[in-house]
C-alpha positions as CSV (number, residue, x, y, z in Angstrom):
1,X,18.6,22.3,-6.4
2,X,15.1,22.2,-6.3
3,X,13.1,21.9,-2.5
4,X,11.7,18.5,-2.5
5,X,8.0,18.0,-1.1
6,X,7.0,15.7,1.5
7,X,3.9,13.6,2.4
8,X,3.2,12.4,5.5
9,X,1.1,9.3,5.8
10,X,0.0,6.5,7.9
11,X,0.9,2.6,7.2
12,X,-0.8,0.3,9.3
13,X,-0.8,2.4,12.1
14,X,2.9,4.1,12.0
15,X,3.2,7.2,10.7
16,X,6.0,7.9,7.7
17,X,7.0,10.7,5.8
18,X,8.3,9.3,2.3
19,X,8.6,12.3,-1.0
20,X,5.6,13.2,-2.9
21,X,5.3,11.0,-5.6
22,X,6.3,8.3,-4.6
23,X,3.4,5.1,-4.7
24,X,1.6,3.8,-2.0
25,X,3.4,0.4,-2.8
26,X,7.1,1.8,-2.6
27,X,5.7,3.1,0.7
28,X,4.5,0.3,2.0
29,X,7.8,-1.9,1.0
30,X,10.0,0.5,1.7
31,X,8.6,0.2,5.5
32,X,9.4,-3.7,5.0
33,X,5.5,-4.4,5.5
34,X,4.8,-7.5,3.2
35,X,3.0,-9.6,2.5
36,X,0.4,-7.0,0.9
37,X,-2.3,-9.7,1.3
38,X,-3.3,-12.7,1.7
39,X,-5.0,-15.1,-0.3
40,X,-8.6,-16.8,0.3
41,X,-6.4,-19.9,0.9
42,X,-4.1,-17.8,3.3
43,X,-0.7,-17.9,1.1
44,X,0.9,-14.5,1.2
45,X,0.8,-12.3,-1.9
46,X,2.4,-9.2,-3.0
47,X,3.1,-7.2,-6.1
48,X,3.7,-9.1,-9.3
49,X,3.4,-6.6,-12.6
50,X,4.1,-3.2,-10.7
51,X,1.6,-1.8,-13.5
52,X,-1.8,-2.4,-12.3
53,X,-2.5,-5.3,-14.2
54,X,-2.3,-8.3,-11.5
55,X,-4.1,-6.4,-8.9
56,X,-2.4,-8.7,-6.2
57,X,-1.1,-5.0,-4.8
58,X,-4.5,-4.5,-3.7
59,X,-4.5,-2.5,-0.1
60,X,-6.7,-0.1,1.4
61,X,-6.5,3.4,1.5
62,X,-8.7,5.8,3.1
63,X,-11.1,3.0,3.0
64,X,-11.3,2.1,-0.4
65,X,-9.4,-0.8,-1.8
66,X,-7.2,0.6,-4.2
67,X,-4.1,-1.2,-6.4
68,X,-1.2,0.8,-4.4
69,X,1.3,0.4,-7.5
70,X,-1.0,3.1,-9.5
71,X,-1.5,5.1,-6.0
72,X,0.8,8.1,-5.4
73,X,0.8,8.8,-1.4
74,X,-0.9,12.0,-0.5
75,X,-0.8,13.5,2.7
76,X,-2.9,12.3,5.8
77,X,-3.4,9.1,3.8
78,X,-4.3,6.3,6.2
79,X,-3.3,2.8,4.6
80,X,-4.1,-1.1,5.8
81,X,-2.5,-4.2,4.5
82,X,-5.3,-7.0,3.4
83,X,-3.2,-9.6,5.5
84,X,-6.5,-11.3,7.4
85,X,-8.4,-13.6,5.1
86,X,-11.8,-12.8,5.7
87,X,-14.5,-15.5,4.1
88,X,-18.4,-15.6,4.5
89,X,-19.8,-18.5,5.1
């Protein structure tokens, strides 16, 4: 059986340790954090497509917003949830 990898990564603070390959969204709901976002409104939002067309997946990682459903986890990533509503005045 082959060995399989690991990748060790931080979500919203916590470290976790999920296999290589798997995306920064299956991460992220596998460590039952949800809602992903929220929107300018403040309603909670989440995956919709799982292919990167929505964009409602939206997260950041390593300090770039990124959609997580087209991200594959990578060691030492550091990830934050867009749950805060942030508007300019």
């Amino acid at each position: 059986m082959p060995e399989r990898r690991l990748a060790v990564l931080t979500l919203e603070g916590v470290r976790v340790t999920v296999p290589a390959g798997t995306t920064v969204l299956a991460a992220l709901q596998n460590a039952g954090l949800s809602p992903l976002r929220r929107s300018l409104s403040g309603e909670a939002r989440g995956a919709l497509c799982g292919m990167g067309s929505c964009s409602e997946c939206r997260a950041v990682v390593d300090g770039l917003t990124v959609r997580t459903c087209l991200t594959p986890v990578r060691d030492g990533q550091n990830v934050r949830r867009l749950v805060e509503v942030n508007r300019e005045v």
